[in-house]
C-alpha positions in Angstrom: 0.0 0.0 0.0 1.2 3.2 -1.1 1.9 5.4 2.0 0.3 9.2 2.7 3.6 10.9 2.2 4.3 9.2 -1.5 1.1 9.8 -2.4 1.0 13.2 -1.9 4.7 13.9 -3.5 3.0 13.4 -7.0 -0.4 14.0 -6.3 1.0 17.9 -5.3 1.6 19.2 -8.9 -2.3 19.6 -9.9 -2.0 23.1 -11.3 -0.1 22.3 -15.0 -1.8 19.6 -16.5 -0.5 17.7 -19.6 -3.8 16.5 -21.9 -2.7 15.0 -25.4 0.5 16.9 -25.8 -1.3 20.8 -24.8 -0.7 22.2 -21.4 -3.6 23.5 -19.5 -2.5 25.8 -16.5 -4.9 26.4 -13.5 -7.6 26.3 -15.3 -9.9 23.9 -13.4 -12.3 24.7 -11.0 -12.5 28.7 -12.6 -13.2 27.1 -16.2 -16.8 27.6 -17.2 -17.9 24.5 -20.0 -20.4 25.5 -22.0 -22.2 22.5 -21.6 -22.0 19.6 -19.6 -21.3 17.5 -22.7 -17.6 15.5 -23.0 -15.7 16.6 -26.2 -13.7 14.0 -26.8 -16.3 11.4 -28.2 -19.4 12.4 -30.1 -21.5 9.9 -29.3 -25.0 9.1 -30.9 -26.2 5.6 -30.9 -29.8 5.3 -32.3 -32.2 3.3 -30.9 -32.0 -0.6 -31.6 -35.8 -1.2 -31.1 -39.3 0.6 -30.3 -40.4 1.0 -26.7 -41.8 3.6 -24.2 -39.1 6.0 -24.2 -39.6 6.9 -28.8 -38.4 10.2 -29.6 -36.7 10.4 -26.4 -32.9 11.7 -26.4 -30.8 10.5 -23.3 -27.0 11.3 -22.0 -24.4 9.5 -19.9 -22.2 10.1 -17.5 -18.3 9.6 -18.7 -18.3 6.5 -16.1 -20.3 4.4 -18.6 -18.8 1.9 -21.5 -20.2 3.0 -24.6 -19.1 0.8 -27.5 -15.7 1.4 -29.5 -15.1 4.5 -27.2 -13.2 5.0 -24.6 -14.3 5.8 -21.0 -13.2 9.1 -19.5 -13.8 8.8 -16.1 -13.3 12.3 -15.5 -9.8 12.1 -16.0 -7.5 12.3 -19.5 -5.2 9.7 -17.9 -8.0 7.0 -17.4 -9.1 7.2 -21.2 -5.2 7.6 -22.2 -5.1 4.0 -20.6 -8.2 1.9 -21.3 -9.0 0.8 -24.8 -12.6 1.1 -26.3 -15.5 -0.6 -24.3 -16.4 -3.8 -26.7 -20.1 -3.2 -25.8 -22.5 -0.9 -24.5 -23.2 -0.8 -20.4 -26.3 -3.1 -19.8 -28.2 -0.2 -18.6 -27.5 2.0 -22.4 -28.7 -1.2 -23.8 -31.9 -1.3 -22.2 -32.7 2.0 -22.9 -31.6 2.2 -26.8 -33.9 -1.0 -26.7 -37.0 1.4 -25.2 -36.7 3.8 -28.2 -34.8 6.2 -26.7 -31.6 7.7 -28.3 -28.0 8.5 -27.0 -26.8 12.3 -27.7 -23.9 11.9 -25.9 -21.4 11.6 -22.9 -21.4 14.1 -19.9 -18.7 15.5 -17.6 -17.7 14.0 -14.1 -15.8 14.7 -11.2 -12.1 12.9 -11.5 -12.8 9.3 -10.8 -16.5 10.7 -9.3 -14.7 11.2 -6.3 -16.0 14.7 -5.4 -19.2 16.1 -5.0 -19.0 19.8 -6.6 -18.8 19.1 -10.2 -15.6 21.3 -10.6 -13.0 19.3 -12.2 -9.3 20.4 -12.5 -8.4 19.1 -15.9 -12.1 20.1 -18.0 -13.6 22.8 -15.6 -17.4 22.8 -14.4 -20.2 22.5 -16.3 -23.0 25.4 -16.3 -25.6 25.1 -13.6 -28.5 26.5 -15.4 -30.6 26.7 -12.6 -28.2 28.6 -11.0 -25.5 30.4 -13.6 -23.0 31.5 -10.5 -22.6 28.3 -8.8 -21.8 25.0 -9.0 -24.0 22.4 -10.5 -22.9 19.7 -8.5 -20.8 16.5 -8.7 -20.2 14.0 -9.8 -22.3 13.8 -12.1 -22.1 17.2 -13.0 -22.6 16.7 -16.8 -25.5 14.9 -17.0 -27.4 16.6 -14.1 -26.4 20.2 -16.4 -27.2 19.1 -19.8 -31.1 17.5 -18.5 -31.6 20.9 -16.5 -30.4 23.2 -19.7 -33.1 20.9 -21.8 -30.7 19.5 -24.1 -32.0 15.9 -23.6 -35.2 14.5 -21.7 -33.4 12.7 -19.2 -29.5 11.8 -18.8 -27.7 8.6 -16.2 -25.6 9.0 -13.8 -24.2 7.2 -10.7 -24.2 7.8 -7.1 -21.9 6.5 -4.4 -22.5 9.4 -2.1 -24.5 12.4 -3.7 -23.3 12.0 -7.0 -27.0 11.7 -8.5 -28.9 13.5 -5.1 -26.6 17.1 -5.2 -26.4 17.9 -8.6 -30.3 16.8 -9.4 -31.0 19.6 -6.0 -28.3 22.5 -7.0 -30.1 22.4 -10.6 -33.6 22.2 -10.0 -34.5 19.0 -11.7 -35.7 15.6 -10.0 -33.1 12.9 -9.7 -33.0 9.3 -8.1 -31.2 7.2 -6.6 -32.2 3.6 -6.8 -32.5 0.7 -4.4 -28.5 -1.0 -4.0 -28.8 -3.3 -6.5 -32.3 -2.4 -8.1 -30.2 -1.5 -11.2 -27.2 -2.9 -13.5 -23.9 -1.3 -12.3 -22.0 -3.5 -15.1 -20.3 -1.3 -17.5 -21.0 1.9 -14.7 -17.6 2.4 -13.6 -16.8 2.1 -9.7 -16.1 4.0 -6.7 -17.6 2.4 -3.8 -19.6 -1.0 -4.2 -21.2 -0.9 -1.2 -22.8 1.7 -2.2 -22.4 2.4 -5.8 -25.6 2.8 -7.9 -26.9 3.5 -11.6 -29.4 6.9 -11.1 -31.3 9.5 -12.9 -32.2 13.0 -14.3 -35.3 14.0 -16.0 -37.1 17.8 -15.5 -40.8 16.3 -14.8 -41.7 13.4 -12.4 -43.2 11.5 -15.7 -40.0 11.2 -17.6 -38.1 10.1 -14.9 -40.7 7.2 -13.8 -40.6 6.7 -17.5 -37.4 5.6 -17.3 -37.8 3.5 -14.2 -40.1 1.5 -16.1 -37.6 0.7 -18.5 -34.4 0.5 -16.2 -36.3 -1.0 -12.5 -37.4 -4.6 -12.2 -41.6 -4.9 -11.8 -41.8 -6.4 -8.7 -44.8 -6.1 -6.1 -44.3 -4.4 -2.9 -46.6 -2.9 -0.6 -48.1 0.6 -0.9 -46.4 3.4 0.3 -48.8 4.7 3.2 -46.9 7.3 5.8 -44.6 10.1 5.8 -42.4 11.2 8.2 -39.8 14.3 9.0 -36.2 13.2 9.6 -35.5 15.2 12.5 -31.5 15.1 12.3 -31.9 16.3 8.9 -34.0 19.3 9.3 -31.9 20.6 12.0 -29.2 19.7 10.3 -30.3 22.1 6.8 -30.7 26.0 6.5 -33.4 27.1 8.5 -35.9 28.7 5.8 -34.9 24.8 4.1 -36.2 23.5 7.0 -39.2 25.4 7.2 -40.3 25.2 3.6 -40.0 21.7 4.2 -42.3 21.5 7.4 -45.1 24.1 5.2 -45.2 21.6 2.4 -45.7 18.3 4.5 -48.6 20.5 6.5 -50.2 21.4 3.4 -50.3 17.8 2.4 -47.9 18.4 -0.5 -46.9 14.7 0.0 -50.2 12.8 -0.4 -49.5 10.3 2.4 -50.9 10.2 6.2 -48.4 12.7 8.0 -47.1 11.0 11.3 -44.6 12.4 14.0 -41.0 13.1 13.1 -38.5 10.1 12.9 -35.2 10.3 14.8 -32.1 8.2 13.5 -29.1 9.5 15.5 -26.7 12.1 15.0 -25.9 12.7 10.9 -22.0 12.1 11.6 -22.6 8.6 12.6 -23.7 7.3 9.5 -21.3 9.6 7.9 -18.7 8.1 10.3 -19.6 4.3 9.2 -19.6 5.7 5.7 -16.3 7.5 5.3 -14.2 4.5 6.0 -15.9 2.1 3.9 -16.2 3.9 0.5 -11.9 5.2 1.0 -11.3 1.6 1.7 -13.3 0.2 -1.4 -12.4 3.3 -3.7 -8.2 2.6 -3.4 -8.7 -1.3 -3.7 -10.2 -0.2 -6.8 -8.1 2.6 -7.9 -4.7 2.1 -5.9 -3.0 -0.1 -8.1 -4.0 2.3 -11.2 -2.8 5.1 -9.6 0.4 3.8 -7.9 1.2 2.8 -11.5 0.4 5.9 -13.4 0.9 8.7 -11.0 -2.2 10.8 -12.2 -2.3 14.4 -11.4 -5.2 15.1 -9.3 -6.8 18.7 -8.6 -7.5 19.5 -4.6 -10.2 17.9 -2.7 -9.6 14.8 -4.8 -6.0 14.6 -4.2 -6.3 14.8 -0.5 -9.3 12.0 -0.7 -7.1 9.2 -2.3 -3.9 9.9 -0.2 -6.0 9.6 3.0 -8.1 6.2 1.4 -4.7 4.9 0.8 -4.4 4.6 4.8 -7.6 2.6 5.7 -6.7 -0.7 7.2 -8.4 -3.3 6.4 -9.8 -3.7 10.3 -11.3 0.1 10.1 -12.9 -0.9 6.9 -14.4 -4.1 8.6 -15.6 -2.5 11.5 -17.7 0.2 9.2 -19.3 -2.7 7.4 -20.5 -3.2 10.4 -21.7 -0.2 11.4 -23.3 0.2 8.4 -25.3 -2.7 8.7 -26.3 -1.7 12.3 -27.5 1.7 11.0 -29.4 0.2 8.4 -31.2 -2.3 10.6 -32.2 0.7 12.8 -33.6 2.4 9.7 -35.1 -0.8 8.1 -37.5 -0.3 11.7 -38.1 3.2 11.1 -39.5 2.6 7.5 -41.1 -0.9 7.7 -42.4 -1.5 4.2 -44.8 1.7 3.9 -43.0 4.7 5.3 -41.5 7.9 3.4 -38.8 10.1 5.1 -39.0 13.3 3.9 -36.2 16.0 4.0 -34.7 18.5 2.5 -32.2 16.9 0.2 -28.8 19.3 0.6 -28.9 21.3 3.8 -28.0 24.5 1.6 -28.3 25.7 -2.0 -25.7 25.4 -4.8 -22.2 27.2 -3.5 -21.2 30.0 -5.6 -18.6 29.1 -8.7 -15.9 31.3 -6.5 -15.9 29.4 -3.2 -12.4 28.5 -1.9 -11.2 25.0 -1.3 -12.3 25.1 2.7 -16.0 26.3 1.9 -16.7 23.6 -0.7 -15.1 20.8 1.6 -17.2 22.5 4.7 -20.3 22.3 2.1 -19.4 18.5 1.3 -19.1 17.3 4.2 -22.6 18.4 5.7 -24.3 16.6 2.2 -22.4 13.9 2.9 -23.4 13.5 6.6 -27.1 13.8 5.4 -26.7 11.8 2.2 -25.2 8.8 4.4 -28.5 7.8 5.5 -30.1 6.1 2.3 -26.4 5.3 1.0 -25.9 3.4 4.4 -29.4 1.6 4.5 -29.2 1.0 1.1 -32.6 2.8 0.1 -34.0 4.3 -2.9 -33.9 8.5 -2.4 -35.7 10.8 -4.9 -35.2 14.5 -5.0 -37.6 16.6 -6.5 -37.3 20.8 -7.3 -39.4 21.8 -4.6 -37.2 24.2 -1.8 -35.0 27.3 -3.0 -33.3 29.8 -0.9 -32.3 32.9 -2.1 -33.3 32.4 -5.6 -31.1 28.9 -5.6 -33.3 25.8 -5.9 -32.9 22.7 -3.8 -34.3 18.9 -3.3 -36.7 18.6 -1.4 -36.2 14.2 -1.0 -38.4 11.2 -0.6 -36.5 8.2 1.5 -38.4 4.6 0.8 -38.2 1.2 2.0 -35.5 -0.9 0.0 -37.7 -1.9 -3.6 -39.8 0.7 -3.4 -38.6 2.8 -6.1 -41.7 2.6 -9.0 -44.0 3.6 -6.0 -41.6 6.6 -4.7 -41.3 7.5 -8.9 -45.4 7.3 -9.1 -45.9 9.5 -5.7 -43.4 11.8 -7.5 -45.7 12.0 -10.3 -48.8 12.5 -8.1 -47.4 15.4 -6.2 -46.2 17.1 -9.7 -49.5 17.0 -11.0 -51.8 18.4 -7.7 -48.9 21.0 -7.8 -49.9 21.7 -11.5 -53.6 21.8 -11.0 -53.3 24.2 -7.9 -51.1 26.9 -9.9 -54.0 26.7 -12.5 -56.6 26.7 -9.9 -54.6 29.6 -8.6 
């Protein structure tokens, strides 16, 4: 195992970066794209077969094997050494066989380890929702090109955010399925206890669209109760958490309202996370890395040289914290209960916040964010909360499998909210 000190000898030189024989010099996190769309490989793959999603145009995140290209992974040395995926990722084939068309590959975070979308080597894609701030990471691309309208609905993968963030700092709804419900072959990896295939789409309808194609039909009981996370509301902004409270009161969520759940301080399950996704991301990545020396921008850098130093004992003690904490929420949500909170504690950071504020900012998502990626449950953020002109998530939290019904109670609340602003 590489130790902390080597790793951060070559990981210190982020600032001049060598892509395909140009330099690029500090340009990075201050680089506005001007779209969330990958350069390198113009992709479009037409549909191989009719299907639910005709006429539809979809985008992937750069972490997903698209036949005879390569993969970028957010980085120009990962696609300098792979060679061309021999076949699509499972879940592009399922959609091209649903109708739907791929436009294209989208920008990510370096190795999607980051959750700001600002990315050292090809700069941060526009947050049209939001033009002065980030759009969120890591998958910043796809999350930016579905909010700007330049496809109906893009993938994207989330180990701890990476789907939940970017869908809230752009205003567009975004899921993250059930561990497991979905394919992860061909996805790239980070973490795979907690790595997942998710979703963006502007309406409710699109994105259960999509779940129709992408989720297995299986049975499960209705969804029948909704409940406040405590820990999470006090945890978020307080006009969040008070937008949040209005629009359970006013029956916003169409499901009996019972008293607040309580699940223990945030930084537990962010505790039991931590650990367990740096331990899984360098046995991944490590041998890569010690072998290539990639550069990596700050944040990022820091992230691998300390994942380099989790034993293998701290790493099996947080598999087993996380499997307490999600026997504890498994209680709390039986097979018919919603948690319902706010899904970032604050709006999109602005484009110029330093290195402190963003890692400040990440870790608070990632101590509210732990709780589904823990328990392993489906979360779905919908555009309902802003502050100060900025929107947010406000997120749905179901029992494991429950994702079509948390998709169709996402549809349910769109429309009522349509029909009262024509009532209105």
């Amino acid at each position: 195992m590489l130790g902390e000190q080597l790793v951060n000898e070559w990981l210190m030189s982020w600032r001049d970066v060598c892509i395909g024989g140009n330099v690029y010099i500090d340009s990075g996190a201050d680089m506005q794209l001007k779209t969330g769309f990958v350069d390198s490989d113009h992709v479009r793959v037409p549909p191989t077969a009719s299907g639910p999603l005709d006429g539809r145009r979809f985008a992937v995140k750069d972490v997903f094997q698209v036949k005879g290209t390569r993969t970028g992974n957010g980085h120009p040395k990962w696609r300098e050494t792979h060679a061309p995926a021999p076949a699509h990722a499972p879940a592009i084939s399922r959609l091209l066989a649903s109708g739907a068309e791929l436009v294209g590959k989208t920008h990510t975070d370096e190795l999607t380890y980051s959750l700001s979308g600002q990315n050292v080597h090809y700069g941060t894609p526009p947050n049209p929702s939001a033009p002065d701030c980030v759009p969120g990471g890591s998958s910043s691309g796809s999350a930016s090109v579905t909010a700007a309208g330049l496809v109906d609905f893009a993938l994207g993968t989330d180990t701890g955010g990476s789907v939940r963030v970017p869908a809230s700092f752009c205003g567009i709804y975004g899921i993250r399925p059930t561990l497991g419900a979905v394919s992860t072959e061909g996805a790239g990896e980070l973490a795979r206890s907690f790595d997942v295939v998710g979703w963006f789409a502007r309406d409710a309808a699109m994105l259960q669209r999509v779940g129709s194609v992408l989720l297995p039909n299986r049975v499960s009981p209705q969804l029948q109760r909704v409940r406040l996370l405590r820990e999470a509301i006090v945890s978020s902004e307080e006009e969040l958490a008070e937008q949040t409270r209005q629009l359970l009161d006013a029956g916003a969520v169409p499901l009996e309202q019972i008293e607040d759940a309580t699940v223990g301080p945030l930084e537990e399950f962010f505790q039991a996370f931590r650990p367990l996704q740096a331990y899984e991301a360098w046995a991944h990545y490590g041998k890569w890395i010690t072998r290539h020396r990639p550069l990596f921008g700050p944040g990022v850098k820091e992230r691998f040289a300390a994942a380099s130093q989790v034993s293998e004992a701290e790493a099996r003690w947080a598999r087993q914290r996380c499997g307490e904490l999600r026997d504890g929420l498994l209680e709390i949500v039986g097979d018919n209960t919603v948690l319902c909170m706010p899904t970032t504690p604050i709006p999109a950071p602005a484009l110029g916040a330093s290195d402190a504020q963003v890692e400040a900012a990440r870790f608070r998502m990632l101590c509210m964010n732990a709780v589904a990626g823990t328990g392993g449950l489906p979360q779905l953020s919908l555009p309902l909360l802003q502050l100060g002109g900025r929107p947010v998530g406000l997120s749905l939290i179901g029992p494991p499998g429950s994702d079509l019904q948390l998709l169709e109670l996402a549809v349910r609340m769109e429309r009522d909210e349509l029909l009262a602003r024509r009532a209105g």
